[in-house]
One Martini backbone bead per residue (centre of mass of N, CA, C, O) as a GRO file, in nm:
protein
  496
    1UNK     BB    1   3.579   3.904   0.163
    2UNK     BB    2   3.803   4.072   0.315
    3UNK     BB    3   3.605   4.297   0.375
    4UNK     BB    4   3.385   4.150   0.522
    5UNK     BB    5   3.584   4.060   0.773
    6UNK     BB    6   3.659   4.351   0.835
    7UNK     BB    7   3.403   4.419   0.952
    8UNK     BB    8   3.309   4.207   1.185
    9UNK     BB    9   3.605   4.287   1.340
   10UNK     BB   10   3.486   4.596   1.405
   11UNK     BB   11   3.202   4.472   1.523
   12UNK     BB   12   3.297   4.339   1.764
   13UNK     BB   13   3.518   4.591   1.878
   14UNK     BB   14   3.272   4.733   1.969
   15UNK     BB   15   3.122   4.517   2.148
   16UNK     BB   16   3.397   4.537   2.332
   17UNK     BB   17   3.415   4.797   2.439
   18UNK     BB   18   3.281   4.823   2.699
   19UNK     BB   19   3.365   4.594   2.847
   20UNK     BB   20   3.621   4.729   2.913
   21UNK     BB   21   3.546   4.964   3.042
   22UNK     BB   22   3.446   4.862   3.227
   23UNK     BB   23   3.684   4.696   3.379
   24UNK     BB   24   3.867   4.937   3.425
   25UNK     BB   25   3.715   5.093   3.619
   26UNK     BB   26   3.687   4.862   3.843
   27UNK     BB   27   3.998   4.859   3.887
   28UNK     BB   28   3.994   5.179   4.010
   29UNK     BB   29   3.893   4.951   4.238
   30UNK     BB   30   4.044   4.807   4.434
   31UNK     BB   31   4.229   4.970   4.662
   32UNK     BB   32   3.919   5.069   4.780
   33UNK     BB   33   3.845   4.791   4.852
   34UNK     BB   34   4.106   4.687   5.058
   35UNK     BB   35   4.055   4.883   5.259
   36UNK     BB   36   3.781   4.837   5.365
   37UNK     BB   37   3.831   4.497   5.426
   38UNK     BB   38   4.019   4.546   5.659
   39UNK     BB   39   4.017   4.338   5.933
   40UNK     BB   40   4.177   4.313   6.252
   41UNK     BB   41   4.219   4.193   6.559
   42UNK     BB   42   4.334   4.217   6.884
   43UNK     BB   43   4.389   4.027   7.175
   44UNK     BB   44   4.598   4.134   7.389
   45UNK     BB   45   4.817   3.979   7.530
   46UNK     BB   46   4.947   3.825   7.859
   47UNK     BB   47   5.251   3.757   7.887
   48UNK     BB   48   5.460   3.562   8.076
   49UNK     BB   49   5.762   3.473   8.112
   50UNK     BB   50   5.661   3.294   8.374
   51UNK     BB   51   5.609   3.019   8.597
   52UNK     BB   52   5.574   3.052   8.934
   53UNK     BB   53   5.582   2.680   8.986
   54UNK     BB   54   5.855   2.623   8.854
   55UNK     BB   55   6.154   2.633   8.763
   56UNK     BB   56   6.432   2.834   8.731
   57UNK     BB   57   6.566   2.629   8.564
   58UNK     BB   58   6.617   2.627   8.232
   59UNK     BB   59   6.761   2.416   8.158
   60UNK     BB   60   6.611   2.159   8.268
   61UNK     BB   61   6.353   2.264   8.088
   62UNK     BB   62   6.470   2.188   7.841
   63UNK     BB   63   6.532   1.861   7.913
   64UNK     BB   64   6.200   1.795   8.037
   65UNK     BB   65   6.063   1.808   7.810
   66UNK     BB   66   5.778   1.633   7.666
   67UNK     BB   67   5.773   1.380   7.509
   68UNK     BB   68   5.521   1.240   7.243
   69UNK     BB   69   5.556   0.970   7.471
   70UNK     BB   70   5.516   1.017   7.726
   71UNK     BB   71   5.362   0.741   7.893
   72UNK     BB   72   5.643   0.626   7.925
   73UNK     BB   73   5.737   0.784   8.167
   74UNK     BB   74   5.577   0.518   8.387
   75UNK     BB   75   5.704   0.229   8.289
   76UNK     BB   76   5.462   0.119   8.161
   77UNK     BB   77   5.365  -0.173   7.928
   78UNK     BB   78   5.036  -0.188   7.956
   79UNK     BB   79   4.953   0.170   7.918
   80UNK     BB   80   5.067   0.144   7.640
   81UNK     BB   81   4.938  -0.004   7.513
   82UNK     BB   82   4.643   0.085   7.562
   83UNK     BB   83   4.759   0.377   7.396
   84UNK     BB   84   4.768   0.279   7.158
   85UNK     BB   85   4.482   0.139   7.097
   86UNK     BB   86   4.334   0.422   7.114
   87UNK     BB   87   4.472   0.565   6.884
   88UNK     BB   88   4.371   0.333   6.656
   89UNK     BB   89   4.042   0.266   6.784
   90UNK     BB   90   3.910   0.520   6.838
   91UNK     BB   91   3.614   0.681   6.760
   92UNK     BB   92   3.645   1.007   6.834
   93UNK     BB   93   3.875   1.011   6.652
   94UNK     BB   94   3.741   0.915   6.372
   95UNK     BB   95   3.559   1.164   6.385
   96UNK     BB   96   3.685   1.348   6.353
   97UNK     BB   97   3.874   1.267   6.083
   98UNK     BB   98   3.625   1.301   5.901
   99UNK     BB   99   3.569   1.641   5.976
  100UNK     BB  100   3.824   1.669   5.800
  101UNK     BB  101   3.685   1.589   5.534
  102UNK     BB  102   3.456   1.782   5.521
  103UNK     BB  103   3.637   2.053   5.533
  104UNK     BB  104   3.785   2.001   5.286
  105UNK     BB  105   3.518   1.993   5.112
  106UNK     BB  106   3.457   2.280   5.168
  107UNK     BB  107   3.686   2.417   5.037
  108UNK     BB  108   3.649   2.320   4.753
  109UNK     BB  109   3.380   2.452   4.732
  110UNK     BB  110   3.444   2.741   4.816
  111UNK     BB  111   3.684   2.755   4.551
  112UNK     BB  112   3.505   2.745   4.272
  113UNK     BB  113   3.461   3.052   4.188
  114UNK     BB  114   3.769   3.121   4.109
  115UNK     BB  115   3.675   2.965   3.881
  116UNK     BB  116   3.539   2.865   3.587
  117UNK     BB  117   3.223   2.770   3.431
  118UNK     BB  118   3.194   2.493   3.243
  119UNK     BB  119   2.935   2.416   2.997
  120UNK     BB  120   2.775   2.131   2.759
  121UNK     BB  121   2.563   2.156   2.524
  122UNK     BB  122   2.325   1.902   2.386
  123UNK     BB  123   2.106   1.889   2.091
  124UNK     BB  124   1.801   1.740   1.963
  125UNK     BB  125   1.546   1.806   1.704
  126UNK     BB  126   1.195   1.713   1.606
  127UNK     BB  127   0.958   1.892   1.409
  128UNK     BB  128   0.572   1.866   1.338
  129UNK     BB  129   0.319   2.080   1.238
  130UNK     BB  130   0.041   2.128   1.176
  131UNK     BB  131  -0.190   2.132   0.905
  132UNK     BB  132  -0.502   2.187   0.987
  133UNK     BB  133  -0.411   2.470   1.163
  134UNK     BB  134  -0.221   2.664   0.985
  135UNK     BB  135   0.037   2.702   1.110
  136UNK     BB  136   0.178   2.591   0.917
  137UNK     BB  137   0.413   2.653   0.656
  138UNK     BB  138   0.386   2.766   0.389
  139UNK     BB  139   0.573   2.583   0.195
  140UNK     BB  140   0.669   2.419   0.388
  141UNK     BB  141   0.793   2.192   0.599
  142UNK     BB  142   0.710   1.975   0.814
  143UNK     BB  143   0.943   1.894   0.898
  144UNK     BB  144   1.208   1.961   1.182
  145UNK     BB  145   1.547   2.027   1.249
  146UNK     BB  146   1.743   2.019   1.524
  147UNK     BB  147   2.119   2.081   1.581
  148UNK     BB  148   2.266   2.121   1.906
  149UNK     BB  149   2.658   2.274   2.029
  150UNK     BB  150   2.742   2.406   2.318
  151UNK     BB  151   2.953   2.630   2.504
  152UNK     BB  152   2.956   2.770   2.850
  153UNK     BB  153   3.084   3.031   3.017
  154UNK     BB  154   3.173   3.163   3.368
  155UNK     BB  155   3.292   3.465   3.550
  156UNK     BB  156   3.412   3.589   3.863
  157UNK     BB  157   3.511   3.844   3.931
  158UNK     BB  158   3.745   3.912   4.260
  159UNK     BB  159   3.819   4.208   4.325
  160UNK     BB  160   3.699   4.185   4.678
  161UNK     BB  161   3.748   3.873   4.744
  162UNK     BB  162   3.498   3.702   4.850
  163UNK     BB  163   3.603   3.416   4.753
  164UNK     BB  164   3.869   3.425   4.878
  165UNK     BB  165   3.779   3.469   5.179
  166UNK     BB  166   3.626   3.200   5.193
  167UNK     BB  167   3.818   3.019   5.157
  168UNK     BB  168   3.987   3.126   5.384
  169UNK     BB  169   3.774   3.005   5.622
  170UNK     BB  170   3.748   2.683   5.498
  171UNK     BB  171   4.059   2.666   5.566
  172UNK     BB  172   4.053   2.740   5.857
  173UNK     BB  173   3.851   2.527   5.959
  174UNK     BB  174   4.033   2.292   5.877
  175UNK     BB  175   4.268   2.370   6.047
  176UNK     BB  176   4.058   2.339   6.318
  177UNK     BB  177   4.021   2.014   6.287
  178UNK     BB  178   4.321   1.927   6.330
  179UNK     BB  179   4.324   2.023   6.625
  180UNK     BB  180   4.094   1.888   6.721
  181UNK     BB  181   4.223   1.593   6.647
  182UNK     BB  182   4.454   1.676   6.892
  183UNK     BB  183   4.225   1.678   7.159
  184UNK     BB  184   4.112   1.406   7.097
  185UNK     BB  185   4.356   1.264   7.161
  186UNK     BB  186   4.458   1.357   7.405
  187UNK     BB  187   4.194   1.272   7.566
  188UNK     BB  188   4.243   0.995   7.538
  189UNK     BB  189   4.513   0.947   7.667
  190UNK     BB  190   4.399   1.065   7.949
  191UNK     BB  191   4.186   0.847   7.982
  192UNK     BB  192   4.343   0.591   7.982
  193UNK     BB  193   4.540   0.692   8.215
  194UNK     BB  194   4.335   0.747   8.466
  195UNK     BB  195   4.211   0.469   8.443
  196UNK     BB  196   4.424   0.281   8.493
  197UNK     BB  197   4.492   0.390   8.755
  198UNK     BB  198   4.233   0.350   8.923
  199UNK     BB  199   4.285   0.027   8.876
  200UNK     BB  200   4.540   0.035   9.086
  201UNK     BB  201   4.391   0.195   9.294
  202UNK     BB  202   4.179  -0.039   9.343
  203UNK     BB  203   4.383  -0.269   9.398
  204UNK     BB  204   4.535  -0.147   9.645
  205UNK     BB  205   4.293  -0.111   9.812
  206UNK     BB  206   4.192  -0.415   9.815
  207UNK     BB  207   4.453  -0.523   9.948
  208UNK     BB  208   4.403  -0.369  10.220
  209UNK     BB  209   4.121  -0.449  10.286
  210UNK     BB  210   4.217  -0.731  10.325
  211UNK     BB  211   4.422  -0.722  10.518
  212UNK     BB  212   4.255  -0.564  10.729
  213UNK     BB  213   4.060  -0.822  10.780
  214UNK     BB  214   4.295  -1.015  10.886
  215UNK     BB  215   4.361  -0.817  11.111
  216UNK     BB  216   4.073  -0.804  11.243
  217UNK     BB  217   4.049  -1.127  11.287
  218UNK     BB  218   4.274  -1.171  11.458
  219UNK     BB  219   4.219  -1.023  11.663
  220UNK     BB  220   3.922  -1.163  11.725
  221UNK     BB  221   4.061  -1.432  11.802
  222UNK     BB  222   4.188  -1.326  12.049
  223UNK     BB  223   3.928  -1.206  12.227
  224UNK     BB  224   3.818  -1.478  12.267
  225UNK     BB  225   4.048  -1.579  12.440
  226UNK     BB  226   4.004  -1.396  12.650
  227UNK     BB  227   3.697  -1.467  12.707
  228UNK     BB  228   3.758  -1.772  12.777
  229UNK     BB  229   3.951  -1.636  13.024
  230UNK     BB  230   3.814  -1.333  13.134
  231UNK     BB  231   3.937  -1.085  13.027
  232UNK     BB  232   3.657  -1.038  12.808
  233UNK     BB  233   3.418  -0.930  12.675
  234UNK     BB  234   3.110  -0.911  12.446
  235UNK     BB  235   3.192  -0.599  12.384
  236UNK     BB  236   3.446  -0.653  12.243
  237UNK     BB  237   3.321  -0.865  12.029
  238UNK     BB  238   3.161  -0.662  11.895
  239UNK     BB  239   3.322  -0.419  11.827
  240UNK     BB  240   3.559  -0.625  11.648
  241UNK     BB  241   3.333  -0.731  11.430
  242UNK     BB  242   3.249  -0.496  11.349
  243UNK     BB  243   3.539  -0.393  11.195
  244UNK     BB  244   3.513  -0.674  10.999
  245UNK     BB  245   3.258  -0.582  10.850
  246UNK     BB  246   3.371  -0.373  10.739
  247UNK     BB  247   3.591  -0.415  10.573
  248UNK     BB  248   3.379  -0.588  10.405
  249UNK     BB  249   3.224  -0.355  10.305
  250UNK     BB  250   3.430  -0.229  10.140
  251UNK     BB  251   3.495  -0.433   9.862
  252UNK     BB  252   3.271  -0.373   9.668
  253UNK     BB  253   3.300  -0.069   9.595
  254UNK     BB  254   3.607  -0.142   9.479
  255UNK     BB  255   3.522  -0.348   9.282
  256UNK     BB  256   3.336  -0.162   9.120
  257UNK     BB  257   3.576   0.034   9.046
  258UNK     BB  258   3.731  -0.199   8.888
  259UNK     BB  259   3.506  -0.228   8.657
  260UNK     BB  260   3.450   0.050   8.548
  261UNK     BB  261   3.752   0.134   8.457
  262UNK     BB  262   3.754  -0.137   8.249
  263UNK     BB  263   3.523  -0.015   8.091
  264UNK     BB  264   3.695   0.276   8.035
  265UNK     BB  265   3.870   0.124   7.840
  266UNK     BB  266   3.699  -0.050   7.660
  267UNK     BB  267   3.584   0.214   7.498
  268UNK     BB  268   3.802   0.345   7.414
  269UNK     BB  269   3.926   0.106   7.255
  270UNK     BB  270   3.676   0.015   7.099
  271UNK     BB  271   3.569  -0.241   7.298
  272UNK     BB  272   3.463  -0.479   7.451
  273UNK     BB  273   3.502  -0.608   7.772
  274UNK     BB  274   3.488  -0.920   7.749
  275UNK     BB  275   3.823  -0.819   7.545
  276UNK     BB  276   3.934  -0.717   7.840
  277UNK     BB  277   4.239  -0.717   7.963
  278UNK     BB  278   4.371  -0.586   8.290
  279UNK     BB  279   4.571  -0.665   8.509
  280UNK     BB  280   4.770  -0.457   8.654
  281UNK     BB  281   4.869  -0.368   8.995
  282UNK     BB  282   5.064  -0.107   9.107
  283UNK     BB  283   5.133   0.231   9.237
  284UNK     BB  284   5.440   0.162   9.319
  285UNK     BB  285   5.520   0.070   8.973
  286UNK     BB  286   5.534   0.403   8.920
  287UNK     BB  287   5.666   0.602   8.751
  288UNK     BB  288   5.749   1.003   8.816
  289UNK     BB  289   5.800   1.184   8.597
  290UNK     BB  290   5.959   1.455   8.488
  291UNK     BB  291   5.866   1.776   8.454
  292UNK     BB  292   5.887   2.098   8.260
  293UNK     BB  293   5.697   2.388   8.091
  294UNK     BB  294   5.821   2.602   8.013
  295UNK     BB  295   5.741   2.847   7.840
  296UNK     BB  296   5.424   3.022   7.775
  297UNK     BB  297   5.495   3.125   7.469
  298UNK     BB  298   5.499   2.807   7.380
  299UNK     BB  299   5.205   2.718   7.453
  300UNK     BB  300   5.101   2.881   7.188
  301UNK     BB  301   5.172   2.597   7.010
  302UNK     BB  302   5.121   2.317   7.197
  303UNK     BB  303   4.813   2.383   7.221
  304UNK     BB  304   4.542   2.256   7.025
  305UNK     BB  305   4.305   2.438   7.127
  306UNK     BB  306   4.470   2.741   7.101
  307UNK     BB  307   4.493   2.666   6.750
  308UNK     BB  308   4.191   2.636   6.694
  309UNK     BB  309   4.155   2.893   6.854
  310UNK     BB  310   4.247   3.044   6.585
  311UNK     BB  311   4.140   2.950   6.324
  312UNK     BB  312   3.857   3.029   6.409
  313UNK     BB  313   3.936   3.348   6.395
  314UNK     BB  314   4.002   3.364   6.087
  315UNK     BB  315   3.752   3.267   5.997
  316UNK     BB  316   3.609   3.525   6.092
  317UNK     BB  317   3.786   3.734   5.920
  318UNK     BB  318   3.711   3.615   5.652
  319UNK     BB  319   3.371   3.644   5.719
  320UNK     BB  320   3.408   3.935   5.691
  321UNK     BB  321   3.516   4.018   5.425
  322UNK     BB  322   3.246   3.860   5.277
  323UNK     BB  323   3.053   4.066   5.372
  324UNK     BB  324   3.170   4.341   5.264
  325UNK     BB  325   3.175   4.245   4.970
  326UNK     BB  326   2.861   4.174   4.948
  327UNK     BB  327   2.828   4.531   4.924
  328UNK     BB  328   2.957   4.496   4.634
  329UNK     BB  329   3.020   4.497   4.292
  330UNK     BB  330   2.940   4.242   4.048
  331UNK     BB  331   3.162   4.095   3.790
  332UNK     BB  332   3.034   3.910   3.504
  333UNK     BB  333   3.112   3.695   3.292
  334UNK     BB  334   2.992   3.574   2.971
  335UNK     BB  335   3.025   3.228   2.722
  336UNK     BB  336   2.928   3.152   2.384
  337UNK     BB  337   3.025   2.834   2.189
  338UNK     BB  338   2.914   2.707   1.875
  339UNK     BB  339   2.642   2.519   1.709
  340UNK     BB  340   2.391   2.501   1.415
  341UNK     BB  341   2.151   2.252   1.290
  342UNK     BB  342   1.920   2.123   1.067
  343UNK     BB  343   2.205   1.925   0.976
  344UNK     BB  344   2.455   1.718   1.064
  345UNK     BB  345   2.660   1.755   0.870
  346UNK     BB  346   2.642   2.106   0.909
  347UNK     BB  347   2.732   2.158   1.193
  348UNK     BB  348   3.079   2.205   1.158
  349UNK     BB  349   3.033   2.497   0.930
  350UNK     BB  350   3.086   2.811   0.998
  351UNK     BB  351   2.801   2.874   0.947
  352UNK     BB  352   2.731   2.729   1.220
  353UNK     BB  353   2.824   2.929   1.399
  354UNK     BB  354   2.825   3.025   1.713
  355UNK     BB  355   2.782   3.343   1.967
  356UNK     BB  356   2.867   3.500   2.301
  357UNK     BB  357   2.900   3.802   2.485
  358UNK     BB  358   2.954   3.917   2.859
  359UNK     BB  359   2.844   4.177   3.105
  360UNK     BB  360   2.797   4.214   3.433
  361UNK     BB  361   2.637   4.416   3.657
  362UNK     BB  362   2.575   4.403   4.042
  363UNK     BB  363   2.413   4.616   4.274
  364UNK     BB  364   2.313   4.652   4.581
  365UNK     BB  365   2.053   4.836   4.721
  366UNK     BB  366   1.794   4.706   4.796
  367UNK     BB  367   1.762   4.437   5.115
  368UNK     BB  368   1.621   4.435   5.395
  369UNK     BB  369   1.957   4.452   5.505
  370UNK     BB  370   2.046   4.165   5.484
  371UNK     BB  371   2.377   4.224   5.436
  372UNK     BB  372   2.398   4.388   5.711
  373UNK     BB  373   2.330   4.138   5.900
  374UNK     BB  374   2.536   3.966   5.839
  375UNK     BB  375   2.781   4.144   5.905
  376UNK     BB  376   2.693   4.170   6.201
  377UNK     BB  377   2.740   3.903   6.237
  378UNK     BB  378   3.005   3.814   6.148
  379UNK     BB  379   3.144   4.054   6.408
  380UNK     BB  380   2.997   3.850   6.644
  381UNK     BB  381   3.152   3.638   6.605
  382UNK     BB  382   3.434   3.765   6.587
  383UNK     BB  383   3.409   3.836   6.896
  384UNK     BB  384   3.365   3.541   6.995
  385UNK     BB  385   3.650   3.448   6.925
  386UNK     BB  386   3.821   3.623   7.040
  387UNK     BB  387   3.749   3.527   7.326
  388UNK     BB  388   3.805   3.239   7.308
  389UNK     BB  389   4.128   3.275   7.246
  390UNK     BB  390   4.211   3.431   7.534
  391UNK     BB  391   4.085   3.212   7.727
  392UNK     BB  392   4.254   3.005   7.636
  393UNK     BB  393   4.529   3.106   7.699
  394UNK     BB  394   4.488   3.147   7.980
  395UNK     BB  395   4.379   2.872   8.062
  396UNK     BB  396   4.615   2.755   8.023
  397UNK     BB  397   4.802   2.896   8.212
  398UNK     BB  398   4.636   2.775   8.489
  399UNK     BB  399   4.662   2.488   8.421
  400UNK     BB  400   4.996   2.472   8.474
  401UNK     BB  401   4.964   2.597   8.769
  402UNK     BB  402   4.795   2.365   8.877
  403UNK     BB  403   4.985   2.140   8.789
  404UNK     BB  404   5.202   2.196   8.951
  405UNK     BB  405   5.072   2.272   9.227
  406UNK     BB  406   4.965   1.934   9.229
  407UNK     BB  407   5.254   1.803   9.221
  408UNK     BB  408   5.352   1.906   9.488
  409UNK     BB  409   5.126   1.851   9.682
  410UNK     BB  410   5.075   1.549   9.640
  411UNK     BB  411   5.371   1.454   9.719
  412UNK     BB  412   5.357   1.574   9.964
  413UNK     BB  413   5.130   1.406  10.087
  414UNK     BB  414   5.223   1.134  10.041
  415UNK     BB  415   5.484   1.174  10.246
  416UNK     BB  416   5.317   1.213  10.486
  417UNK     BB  417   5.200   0.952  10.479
  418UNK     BB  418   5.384   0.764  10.491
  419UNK     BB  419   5.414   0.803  10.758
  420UNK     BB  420   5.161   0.758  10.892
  421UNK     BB  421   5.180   0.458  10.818
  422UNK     BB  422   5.435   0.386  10.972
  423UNK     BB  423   5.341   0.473  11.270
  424UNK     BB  424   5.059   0.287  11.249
  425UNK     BB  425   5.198   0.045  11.236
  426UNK     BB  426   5.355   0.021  11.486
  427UNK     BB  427   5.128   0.078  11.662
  428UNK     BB  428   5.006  -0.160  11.627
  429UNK     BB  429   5.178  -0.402  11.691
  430UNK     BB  430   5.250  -0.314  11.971
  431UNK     BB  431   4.901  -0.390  12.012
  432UNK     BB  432   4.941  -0.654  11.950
  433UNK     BB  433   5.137  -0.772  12.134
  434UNK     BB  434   5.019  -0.704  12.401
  435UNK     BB  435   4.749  -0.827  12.372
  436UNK     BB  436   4.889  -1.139  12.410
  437UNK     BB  437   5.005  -1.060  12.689
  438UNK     BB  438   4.799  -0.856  12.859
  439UNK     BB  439   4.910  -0.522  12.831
  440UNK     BB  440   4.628  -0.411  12.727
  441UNK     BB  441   4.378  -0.293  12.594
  442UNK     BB  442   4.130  -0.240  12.368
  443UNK     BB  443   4.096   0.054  12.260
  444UNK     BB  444   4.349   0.084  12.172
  445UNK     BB  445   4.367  -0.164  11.961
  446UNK     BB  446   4.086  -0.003  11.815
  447UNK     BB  447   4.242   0.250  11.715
  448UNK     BB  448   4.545   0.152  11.598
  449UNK     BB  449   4.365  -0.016  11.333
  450UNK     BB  450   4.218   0.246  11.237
  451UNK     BB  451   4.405   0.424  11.175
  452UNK     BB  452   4.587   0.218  10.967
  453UNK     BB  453   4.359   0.184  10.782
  454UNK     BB  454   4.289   0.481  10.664
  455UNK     BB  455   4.557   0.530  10.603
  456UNK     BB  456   4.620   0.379  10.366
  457UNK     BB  457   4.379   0.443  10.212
  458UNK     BB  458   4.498   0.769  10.163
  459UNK     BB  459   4.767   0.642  10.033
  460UNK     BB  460   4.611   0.525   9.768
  461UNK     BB  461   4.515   0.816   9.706
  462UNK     BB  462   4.751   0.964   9.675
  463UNK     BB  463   4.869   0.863   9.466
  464UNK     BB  464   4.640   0.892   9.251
  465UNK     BB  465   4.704   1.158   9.244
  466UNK     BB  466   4.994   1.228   9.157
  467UNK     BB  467   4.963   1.115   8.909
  468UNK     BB  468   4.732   1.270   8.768
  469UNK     BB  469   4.889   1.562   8.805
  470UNK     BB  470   5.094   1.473   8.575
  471UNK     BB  471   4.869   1.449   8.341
  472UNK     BB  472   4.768   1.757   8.377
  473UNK     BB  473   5.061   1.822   8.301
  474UNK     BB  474   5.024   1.677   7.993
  475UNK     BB  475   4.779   1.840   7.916
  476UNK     BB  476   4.847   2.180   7.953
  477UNK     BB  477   5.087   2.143   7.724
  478UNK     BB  478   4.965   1.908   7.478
  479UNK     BB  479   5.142   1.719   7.551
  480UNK     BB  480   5.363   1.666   7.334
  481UNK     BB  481   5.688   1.730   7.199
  482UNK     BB  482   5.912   1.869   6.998
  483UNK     BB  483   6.225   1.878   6.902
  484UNK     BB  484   6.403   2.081   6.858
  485UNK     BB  485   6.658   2.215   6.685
  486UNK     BB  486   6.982   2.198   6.560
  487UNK     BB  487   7.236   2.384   6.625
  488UNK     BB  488   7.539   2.487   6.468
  489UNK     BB  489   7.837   2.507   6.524
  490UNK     BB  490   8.136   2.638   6.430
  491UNK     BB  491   8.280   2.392   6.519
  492UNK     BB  492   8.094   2.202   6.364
  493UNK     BB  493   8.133   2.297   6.087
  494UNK     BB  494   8.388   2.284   6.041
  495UNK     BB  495   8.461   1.969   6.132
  496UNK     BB  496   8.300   1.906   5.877
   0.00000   0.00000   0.00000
């Protein structure tokens, strides 16, 4: 019996020399093909120092950066609530969110080839041969049973990473669905605080036009008393009820802006509009937060878009590989063991045990340029992120100076305009209190009250630009930001 399984294990290690065999060879081919498949283009960015249009003072820059809930510093109350409900009812969040779970499980699938695969087979069987035809066995039983249990296992080597790149692309994919998805809040929290000030600013706007429509009619009740004493015609009557026409005109399309606000608030917030009340109130009492844009080169970390086109550029390096790796040779092992018997008591006795081992090689010869196309696709696609990676960069920073440059310019236009509307109101005063005395014309007091009109209505339109070009430029920042980490210093380490 010695002697026998001695036989057995040389006859074993015969069977699985060649197996080591491939193997080894495999192996010396591993750092050539390391080399092959490293390919990783590079972006060539020009980040420049500074931005044109910020403050020169670093220090200040750096005490200004925008925190996490940036939008506390417009000092509504309102507002923010507005901002929680939406960060926490958003759809567009909660589908983000979804895709963040589906590229997790898209990772989860493509990293199962670097496991082995093991199945369980188990079956019975009982079968009878018909003796009338013949075929059944002379002599032997007319029924026959058969019990087996295997288990086999299947594993493909990954030399050339093939199956590593894959994972590495599925995993940057997910991580590129995590920037979508701070993408996706920045964009609802600047979407609701736009809505909000627009309903501010429709309610300033509605407030002028009625003020201005009170004032159009004490006027047109002076000029009736003029007409009624002989000072004044029906043709004057007639141009400043225009006036008061007007200015009633102005009211529904004011209201209708203020309507369709509050219902892209209630949208945001993913409830119906019957059920969102917005007090609202005036962009007078809105405060002007400071901020200023920190370095360039940090934009390139608090961008979600610009992290998302960087992930999404890795995972196209990643498909670039498991594309070349398509091209080199695979190698699979495979391995049988269980047992077979046709008797159920004896099936788990040795002499009933089976197994089988085996090694694959397959190298693709012709398949119609297939893996060719495949990977010229996988490198047009990844000259695609990589440009689409520079553009968002670039973009970042023209959106940083444009909103820089916008809240300097609207700034100054507000100012500029508040003073007109301060002349222009001094100078109705005056024209209506001449009007009441009898000392002046009626076209001065025409020209003075529309002057006033438009004026009113031009400032309330400036302010909602100016508070916007602030929302832009905490837009172009990426959000809020994290706050740097504390350094201490020899002297705080001493003390403590």
């Amino acid at each position: 019996m010695r002697r026998g399984g001695n036989c057995v294990q040389s006859g074993t290690k015969a069977a699985l020399r060649p197996l080591w065999t491939m193997l080894q060879g495999t192996c010396l081919m591993l750092t050539l093909g390391g080399c092959l498949l490293s390919d990783k283009p590079e972006p060539a960015l020009d980040i420049p120092q500074s931005y044109d249009a910020s403050s020169p003072k670093p220090a200040l820059a750096e005490a200004a950066l925008p925190p996490l809930d940036w939008w506390r510093g417009f000092r509504s109350r309102e507002l923010t609530e507005i901002i929680e409900q939406a960060r926490a009812a958003n759809l567009d969040i909660a589908a983000a969110i979804a895709r963040i779970v589906q590229a997790d499980a898209q990772a989860r699938i493509a990293g199962a080839p670097l496991l082995p695969g093991v199945t369980l087979d188990a079956a019975a069987t009982r079968s009878r041969a018909s003796q009338s035809t013949g075929t059944g066995t002379a002599g032997g039983p007319s029924e026959r049973n058969n019990v087996q249990a295997t288990l086999s296992a299947s594993y493909e080597i990954d030399f050339w990473g093939k199956n590593r790149s894959a994972l590495r692309a599925a995993e940057e994919t997910a991580v590129a669905s995590r920037y979508d998805r701070e993408v996706v809040g920045l964009t609802t929290v600047v979407s609701a605080a736009n809505a909000y000030f627009q309903v501010l600013a429709a309610q300033d706007r509605l407030t002028v036009a009625r003020e201005n429509q009170a004032s159009a009619t004490r006027v047109l009740d002076l000029i009736k008393q003029r007409v009624n004493a002989g000072t004044a015609s029906a043709l004057d009557t007639a141009q400043q009820e225009s006036i008061v026409n007007t200015q009633r005109a102005a009211i529904p399309p004011l209201e209708q802006t203020l309507k369709q606000n509050r219902n892209a608030l209630a949208v945001v917030m993913a409830r119906s509009p019957e059920s969102v009340r917005v007090r609202g109130g005036t962009l007078r009492a809105i405060a002007y937060p400071r901020i200023t844009p920190g370095l360039p080169s940090e934009l390139l970390t608090q961008r979600p878009d610009i992290r998302e086109a960087e992930a999404q550029l890795a995972a196209a390096n990643a498909n670039v590989e498991n594309a070349r790796a398509q091209m080199l040779p695979s190698i699979t092992l495979t391995g049988e063991g269980g047992y077979q018997s046709a008797i159920l008591r004896t099936l788990m006795r040795p002499e009933s045990a089976l197994f089988s081992f085996g090694a694959g090689l397959t190298q693709p010869i012709f398949d119609g340029l297939r893996l060719q196309g495949n990977l010229d696709l996988t490198k047009g696609r990844q000259d695609e992120l990589l440009q689409n990676y520079r553009k968002a960069v670039i973009s970042g920073f023209a959106d940083v100076e444009n909103a820089l440059d916008g809240i300097r310019q609207t700034a100054l236009r507000e100012r500029l305009q508040g003073d007109v509307v301060n002349s222009s109101r001094r100078a109705f005063d005056i024209a209506e209190q001449r009007l009441r005395e009898g000392t002046v014309d009626l076209v001065t007091v025409l020209q003075t009250q529309q002057t006033l009109y438009q004026a009113q209505d031009t400032l309330a339109q400036a302010r909602l630009a100016h508070v916007q070009a602030i929302v832009s430029l905490y837009q172009a920042l990426g959000g809020g930001w994290l706050p740097k980490p504390e350094v201490a210093t020899i002297e705080g380490s001493d003390a403590r």
